[in-house]
N, C-alpha and C positions, 0 to 999 in steps of 0.2 A: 488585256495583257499589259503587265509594266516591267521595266526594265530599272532598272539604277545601275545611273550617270555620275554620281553626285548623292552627296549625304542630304541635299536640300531638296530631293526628288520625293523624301518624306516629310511629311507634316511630323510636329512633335510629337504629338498624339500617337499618330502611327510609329516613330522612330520608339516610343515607350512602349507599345504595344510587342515590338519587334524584342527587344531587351529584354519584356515580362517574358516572350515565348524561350527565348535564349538562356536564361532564369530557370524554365522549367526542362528544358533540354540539359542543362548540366544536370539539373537534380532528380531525371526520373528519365536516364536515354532508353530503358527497355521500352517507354512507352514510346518511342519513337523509332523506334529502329529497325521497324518494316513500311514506314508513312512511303521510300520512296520505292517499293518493291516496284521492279520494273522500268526503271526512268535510268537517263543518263544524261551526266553530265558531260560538257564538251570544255576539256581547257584549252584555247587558244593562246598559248605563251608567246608573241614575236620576240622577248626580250628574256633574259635569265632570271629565276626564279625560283628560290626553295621554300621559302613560308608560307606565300602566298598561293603556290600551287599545290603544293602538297597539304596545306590547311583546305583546301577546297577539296580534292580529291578525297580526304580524311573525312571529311564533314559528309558526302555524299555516301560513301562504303557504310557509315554508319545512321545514316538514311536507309540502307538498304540498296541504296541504287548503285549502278556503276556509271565507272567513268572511261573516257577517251582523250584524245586530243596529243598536241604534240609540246616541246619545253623551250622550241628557237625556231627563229623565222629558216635558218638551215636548214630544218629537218622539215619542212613543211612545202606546199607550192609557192608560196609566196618567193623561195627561192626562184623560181621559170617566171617571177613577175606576175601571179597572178592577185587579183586585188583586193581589199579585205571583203568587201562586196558582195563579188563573185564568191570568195571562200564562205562566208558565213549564210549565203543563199544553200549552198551545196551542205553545211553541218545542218541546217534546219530539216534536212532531211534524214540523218542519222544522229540525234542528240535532243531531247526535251527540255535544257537550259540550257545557256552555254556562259563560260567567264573567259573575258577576251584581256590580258594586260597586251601593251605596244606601246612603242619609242615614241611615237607621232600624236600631238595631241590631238583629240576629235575624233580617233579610228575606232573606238570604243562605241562614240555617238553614230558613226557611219554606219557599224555593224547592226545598230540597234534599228536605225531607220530600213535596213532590207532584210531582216530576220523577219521570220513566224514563229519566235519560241524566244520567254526571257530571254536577255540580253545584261551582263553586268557587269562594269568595267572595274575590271584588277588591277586596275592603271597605266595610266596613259602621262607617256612623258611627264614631263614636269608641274604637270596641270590638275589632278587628281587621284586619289586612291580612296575611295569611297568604304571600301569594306575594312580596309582599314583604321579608318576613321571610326565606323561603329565599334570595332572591336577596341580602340580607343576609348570610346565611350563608357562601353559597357565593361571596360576595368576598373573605370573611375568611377560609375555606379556602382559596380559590385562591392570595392573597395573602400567607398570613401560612404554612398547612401545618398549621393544624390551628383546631379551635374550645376547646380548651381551655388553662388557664395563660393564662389573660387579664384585663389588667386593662383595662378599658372605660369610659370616658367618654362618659355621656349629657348633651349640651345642650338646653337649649331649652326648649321646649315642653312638659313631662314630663308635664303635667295628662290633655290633651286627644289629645297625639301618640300614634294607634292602634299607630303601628307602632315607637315606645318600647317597649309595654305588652309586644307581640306577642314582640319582639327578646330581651327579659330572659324570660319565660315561655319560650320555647325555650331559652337557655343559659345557664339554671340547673341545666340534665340533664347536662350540661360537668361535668369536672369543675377545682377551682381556678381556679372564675371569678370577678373579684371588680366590682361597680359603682362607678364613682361620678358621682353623678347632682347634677346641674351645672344652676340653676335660679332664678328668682329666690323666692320666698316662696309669689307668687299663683300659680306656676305649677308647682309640687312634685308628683313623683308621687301618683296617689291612693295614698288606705291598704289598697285592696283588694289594691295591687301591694308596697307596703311590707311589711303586715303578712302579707298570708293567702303571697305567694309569696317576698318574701327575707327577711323575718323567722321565717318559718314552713317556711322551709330553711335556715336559718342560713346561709345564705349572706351573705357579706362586705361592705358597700356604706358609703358615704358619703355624706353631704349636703350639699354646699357651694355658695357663691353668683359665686365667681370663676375664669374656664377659669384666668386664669394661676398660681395656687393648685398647681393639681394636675395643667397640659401636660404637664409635664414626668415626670408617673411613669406614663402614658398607653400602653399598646399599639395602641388604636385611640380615636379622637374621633368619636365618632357624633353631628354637629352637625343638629337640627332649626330649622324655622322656626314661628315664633307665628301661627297660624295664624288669619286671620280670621274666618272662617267656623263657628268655634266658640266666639266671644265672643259673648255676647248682650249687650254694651255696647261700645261703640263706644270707648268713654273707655279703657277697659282699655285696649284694641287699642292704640291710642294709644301709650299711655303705655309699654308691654310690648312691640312687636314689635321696638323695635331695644334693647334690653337687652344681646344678644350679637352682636358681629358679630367674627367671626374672621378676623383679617387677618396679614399680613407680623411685624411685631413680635413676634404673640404667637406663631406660627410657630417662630419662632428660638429662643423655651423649650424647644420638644418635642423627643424624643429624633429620631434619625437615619433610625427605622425604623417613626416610630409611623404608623399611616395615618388619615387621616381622610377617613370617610363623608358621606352625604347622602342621604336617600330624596328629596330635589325633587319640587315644584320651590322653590330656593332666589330669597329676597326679599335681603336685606339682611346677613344672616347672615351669609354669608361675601363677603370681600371677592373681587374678580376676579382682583386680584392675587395670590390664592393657588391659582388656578388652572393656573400653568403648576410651581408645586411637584412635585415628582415624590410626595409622600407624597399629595396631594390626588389620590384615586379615585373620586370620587365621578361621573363620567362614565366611567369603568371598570364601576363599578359596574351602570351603565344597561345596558350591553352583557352583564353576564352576567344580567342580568332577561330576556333572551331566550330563554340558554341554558336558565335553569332551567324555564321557561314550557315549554319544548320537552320538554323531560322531562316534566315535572308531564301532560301533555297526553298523550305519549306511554305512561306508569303508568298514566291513569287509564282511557285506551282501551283498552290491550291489558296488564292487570294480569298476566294468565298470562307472556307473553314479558317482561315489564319489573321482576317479582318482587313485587307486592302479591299476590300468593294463596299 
């Protein structure tokens, strides 16, 4: 049985194998859409969430299977104190996968260690979002025809953004990939991700404070938003959430072909008017978080038929 922790919890091989199945799940769902006749999925939400729950919900109905679970730590035991532990001992008895997101890092990995049934974390605190990361991936492969030879622009949020941290830590395995990570002062990658993963791969990046600096030599703009919820001062917040907002003008720097992302949900950051651009995928994007859900789900039930063994 495997679980995923972490987008690193796959070999390349298998992460391409994953992407080939995702591939063929956009392009032929009738053949799939009784694979999970009878199974269910269990969402454990501690924390609020609409893409990522209901992308998973989504992906499973059209498996065939159904789902359960609940959308806040409120609505669930974990309100009387009981522990993720305990609660995820007790789903493994009503649920044949389960996606656990929570506030706390590591609860995703706790769950994983006392389950009998997949285990896959929708993220935890600040620390990772794994399925999102793939479905990252597998935009810029759908997209672009490959994950390597890229030069990638990160905005925003570089501190706290899980799914920054997640995105560089997978493609860095790429090869000739190079960062640059787009940010104001207070909010610059940690040093864990600086020093121990692209300094400690030599891998290529930069640090600059202004997108229209460097739109312009861009393959992809992977724009975040300052997230409030992980300031403990309200003043920051303030002062930092409209820093970057990417609109029309600076649009017309970027090359013909660069795309720019969004893991959402999007605040201020991007303007609306650069929604109806053809380079802006970032609701493209949403649609293939299904697909890969659908795989991941499918790997993780019948690893024999789907190549995890």
């Amino acid at each position: 049985m495997r679980h995923l922790m972490s987008p690193l919890d796959f070999t390349v091989d298998e992460l391409s194998r994953l992407m080939d199945l995702a591939g063929d799940v956009e392009r032929n769902p009738e053949k799939f859409a009784h694979e999970c006749d009878g199974k269910i999925l269990a969402t454990l939400f501690y924390e609020p969430s609409t893409r990522t729950r209901l992308s998973f919900e989504s992906a499973m109905l059209r498996l065939g299977g159904r789902t359960l679970g609940f959308a806040t730590a409120d609505s669930s035991s974990a309100a009387k104190g009981e522990s993720v532990a305990d609660t995820i001992r007790m789903i493994s008895c009503y649920a044949h996968i389960c996606a656990v997101r929570h506030p706390k890092e590591g609860a995703a990995l706790v769950a994983s260690s006392k389950a009998r049934i997949p285990v896959i974390n929708a993220g935890d605190g600040g620390h990772q979002h794994p399925t999102q990361t793939l479905t990252d991936m597998l935009t810029i492969r759908s997209l672009k025809g490959r994950l390597d030879n890229l030069t990638i622009g990160l905005c925003g949020d570089l501190k706290f953004g899980r799914t920054v941290h997640s995105l560089i830590k997978s493609l860095v395995r790429y090869e000739n990939v190079r960062f640059v990570l787009i940010s104001p002062e207070e909010l610059r990658i940690p040093s864990y991700i600086r020093d121990d993963v692209l300094k400690a791969g030599n891998i290529p990046f930069e640090e600059v404070r202004h997108i229209e600096d460097v739109i312009g030599s861009l393959d992809l703009l992977y724009m975040t938003r300052v997230q409030r919820e992980r300031f403990f001062n309200e003043e920051d917040y303030v002062r930092l959430k409209d820093f970057y907002v990417l609109d029309r003008k600076k649009m017309e720097l970027a090359g013909k072909d660069m795309l720019v992302l969004h893991p959402l949900p999007r605040v201020n950051e991007i303007s609306v008017e650069v929604d109806d651009d053809p380079r802006a995928v970032y609701f493209k994007q949403g649609q293939y978080g299904v697909y890969i859900r659908m795989a991941l789900i499918l790997t993780l039930l019948y690893p024999e038929r789907y190549g995890l063994c």
